[in-house]
C-alpha positions as CSV (number, residue, x, y, z in Angstrom):
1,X,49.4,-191.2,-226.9
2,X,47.4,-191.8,-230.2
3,X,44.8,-194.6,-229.5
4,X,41.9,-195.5,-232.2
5,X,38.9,-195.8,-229.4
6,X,37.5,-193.4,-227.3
7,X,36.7,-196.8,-225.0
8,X,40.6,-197.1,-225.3
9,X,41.6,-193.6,-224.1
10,X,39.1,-194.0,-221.3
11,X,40.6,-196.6,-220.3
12,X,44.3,-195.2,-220.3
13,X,43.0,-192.2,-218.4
14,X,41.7,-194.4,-215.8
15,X,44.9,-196.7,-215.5
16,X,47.3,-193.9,-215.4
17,X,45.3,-191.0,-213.5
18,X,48.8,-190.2,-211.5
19,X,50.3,-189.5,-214.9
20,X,48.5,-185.5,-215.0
21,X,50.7,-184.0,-218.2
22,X,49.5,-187.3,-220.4
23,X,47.9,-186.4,-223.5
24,X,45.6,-188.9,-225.3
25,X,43.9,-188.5,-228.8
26,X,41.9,-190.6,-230.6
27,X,42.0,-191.1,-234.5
28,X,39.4,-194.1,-235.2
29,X,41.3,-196.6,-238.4
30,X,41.7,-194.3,-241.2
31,X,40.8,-195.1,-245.3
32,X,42.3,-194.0,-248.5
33,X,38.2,-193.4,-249.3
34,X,39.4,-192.2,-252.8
35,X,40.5,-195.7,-253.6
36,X,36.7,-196.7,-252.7
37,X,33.3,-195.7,-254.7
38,X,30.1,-197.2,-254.2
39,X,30.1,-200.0,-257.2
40,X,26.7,-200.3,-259.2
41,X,27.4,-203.6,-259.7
42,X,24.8,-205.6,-259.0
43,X,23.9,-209.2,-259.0
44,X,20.9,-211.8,-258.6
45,X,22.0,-212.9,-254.9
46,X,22.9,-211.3,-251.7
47,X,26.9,-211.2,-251.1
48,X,28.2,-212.3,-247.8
49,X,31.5,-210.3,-248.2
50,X,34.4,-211.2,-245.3
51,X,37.4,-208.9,-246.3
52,X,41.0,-210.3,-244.9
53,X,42.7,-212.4,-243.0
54,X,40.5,-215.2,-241.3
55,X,43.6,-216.0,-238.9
56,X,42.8,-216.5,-235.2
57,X,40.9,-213.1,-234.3
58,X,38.1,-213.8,-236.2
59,X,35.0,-216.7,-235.9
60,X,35.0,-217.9,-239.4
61,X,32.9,-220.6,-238.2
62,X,30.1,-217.8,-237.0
63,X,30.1,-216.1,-240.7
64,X,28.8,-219.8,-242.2
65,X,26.6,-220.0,-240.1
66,X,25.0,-216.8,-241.0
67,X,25.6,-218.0,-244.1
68,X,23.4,-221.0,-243.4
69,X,20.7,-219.2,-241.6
70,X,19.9,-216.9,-243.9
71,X,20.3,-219.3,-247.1
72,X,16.5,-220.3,-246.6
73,X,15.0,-216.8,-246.4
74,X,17.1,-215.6,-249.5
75,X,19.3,-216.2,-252.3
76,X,22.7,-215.4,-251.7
77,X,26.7,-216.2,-252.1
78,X,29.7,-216.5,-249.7
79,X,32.7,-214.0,-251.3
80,X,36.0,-214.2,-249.5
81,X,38.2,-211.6,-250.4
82,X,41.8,-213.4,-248.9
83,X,45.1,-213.3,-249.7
84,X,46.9,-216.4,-247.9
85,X,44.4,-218.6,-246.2
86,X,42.6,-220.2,-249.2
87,X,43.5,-224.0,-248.2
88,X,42.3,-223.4,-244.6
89,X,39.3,-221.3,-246.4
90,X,38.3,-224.4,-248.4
91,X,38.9,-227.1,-245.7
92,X,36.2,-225.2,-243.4
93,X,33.5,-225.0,-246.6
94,X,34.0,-228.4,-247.3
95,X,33.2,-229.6,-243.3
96,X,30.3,-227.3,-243.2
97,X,29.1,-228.9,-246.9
98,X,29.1,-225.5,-248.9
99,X,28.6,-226.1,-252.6
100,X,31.4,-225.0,-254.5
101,X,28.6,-222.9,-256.7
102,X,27.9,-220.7,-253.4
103,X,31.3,-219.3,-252.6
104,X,34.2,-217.6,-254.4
105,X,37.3,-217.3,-252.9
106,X,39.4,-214.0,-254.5
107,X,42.8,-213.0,-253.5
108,X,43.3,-209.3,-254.4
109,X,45.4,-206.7,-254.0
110,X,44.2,-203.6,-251.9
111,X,44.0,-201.3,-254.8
112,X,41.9,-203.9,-256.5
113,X,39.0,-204.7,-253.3
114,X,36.5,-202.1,-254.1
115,X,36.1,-203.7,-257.4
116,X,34.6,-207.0,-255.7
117,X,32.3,-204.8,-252.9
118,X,29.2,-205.1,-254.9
119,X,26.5,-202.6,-253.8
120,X,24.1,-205.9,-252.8
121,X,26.4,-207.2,-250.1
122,X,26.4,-207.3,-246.4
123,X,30.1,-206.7,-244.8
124,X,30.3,-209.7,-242.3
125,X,32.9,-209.9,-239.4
126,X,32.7,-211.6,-236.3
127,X,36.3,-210.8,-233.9
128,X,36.6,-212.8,-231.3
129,X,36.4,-211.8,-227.7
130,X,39.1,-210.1,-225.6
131,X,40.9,-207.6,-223.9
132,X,42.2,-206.2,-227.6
133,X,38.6,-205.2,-228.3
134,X,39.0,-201.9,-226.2
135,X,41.1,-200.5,-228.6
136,X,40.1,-202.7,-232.1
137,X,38.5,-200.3,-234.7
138,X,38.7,-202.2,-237.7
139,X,40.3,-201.0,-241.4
140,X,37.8,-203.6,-243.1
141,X,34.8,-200.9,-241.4
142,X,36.1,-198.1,-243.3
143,X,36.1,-200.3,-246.6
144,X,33.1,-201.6,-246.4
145,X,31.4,-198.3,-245.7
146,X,33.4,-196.8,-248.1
147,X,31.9,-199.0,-251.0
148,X,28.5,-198.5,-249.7
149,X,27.9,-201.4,-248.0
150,X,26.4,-202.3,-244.9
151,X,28.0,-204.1,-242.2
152,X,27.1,-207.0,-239.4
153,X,29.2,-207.6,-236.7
154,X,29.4,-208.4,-233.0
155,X,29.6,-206.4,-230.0
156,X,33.0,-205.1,-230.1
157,X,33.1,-201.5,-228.4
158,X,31.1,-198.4,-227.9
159,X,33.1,-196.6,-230.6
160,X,32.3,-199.2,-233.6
161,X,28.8,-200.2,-232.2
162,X,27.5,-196.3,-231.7
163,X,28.7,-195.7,-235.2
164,X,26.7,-198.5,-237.1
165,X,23.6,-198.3,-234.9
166,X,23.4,-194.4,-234.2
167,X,23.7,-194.1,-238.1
168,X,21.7,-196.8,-238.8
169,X,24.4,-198.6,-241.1
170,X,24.7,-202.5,-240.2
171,X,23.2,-204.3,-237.1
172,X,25.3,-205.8,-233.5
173,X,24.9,-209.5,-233.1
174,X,25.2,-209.0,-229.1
175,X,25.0,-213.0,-228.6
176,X,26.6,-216.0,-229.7
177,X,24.0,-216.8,-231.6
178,X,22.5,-214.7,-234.6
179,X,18.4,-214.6,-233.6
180,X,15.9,-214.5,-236.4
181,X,15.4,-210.7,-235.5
182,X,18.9,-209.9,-236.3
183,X,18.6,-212.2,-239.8
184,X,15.5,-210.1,-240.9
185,X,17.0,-206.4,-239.6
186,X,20.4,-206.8,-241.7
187,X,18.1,-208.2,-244.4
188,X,15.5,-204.9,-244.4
189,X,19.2,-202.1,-243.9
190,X,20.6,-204.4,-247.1
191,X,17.4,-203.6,-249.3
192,X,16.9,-199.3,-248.5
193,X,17.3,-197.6,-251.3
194,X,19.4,-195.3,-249.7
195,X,21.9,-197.7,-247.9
196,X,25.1,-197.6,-250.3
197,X,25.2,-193.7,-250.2
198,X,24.3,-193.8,-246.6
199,X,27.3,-195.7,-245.7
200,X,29.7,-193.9,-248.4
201,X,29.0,-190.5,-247.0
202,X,29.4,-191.8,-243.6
203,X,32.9,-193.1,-244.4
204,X,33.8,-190.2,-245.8
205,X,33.4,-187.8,-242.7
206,X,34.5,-190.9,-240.3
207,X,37.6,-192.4,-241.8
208,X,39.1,-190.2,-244.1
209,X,43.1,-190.7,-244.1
210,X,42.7,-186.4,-244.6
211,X,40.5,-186.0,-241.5
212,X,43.5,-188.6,-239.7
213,X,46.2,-186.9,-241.0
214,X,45.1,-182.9,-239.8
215,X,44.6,-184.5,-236.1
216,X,48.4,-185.5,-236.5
217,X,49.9,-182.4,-237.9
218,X,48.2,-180.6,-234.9
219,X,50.2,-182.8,-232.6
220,X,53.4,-182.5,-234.7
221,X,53.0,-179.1,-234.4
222,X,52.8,-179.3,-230.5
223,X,55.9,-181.0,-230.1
224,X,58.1,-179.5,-232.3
């Protein structure tokens, strides 16, 4: 059993403890980090960057309002990187009253994202709760990191949350609502000098699709 959490294989050990001869690895969401590079890019705002789908696993609601909040301590732009949502996209911009200058909406293909991932952007995404969470270790982390950019989130699992904290690479929102603290910490990660490298040297030895791939060819090997 391949699982992409180590909360996730707990869990499975746990549920199934009769089952002696299972065998449980865990390969966190791999990246093609080649197709990623830190981009110099810069501009005169902060990006909000939210990177897929908006569907129904994720509070778009919760990214404008951190959107909202942190308008008034800083310059800075909405950039939604979506293929197939746009009209739902614009209906919830225009309830919430976003000027049309503060937000672009971009559909892309993959191979084209890192191209929009500006090095002065903060990787927003808020899942929503549930039992899914256990095993959720998100592609969008790995691309985000990948580009060099820092990431804010909510609690989601020991796995993801160890990763961004322990390493210093994005900050938890562990409430509903996002606290002045929190504004002023993703602020402060989004302005060290170091931050884009940081995070681009941690996606390489966390999500490489290489470092995914050997784990597999060991367990090809097992049950050949």
């Amino acid at each position: 059993i391949i699982t992409l959490t180590n909360v996730a294989s707990s869990y499975l050990k746990d549920k199934y403890s009769n089952q002696k001869n299972m065998k449980i690895y865990t390969i966190p969401t791999c990246t093609d980090v080649d197709l990623f590079s830190v981009n110099i890019k810069k501009s005169d705002h902060l990006n909000l960057i939210h990177l897929g789908a908006i569907g129904t696993r994720y509070d778009f609601d919760k990214y404008i309002d951190l959107f909202l909040k942190l308008k008034v301590k800083k310059k800075i732009k909405l950039r939604i990187i979506n293929r197939n949502e746009h009209d739902l996209i614009e209906r919830k911009l225009k309830y919430y009253e976003i000027d049309f200058e503060d937000y672009e909406i971009i559909s892309s293909e993959y191979y084209e994202v890192n191209q929009y991932l500006l090095t002065n952007s903060i990787g927003v995404f808020f899942p929503i709760e549930g039992f899914y969470l256990k095993g959720y270790y998100p592609t969008k982390l790995g691309e985000f990191l990948s580009s060099g950019i820092p990431v804010f989130t909510n609690t989601i699992n020991k796995d993801v949350e160890d990763l961004i904290t322990k390493n210093n690479v994005g900050v938890i929102n562990s409430n509903k609502i996002i606290n002045d603290n929190e504004l002023n910490n993703i602020l402060s990660i989004s302005q060290q000098n170091d931050i884009s490298q940081k995070c681009r040297n941690l996606a390489i030895d966390e999500f490489s699709n290489i470092k995914g791939s050997k784990i597999y060819d060991k367990i090809y090997d097992m049950i050949k």
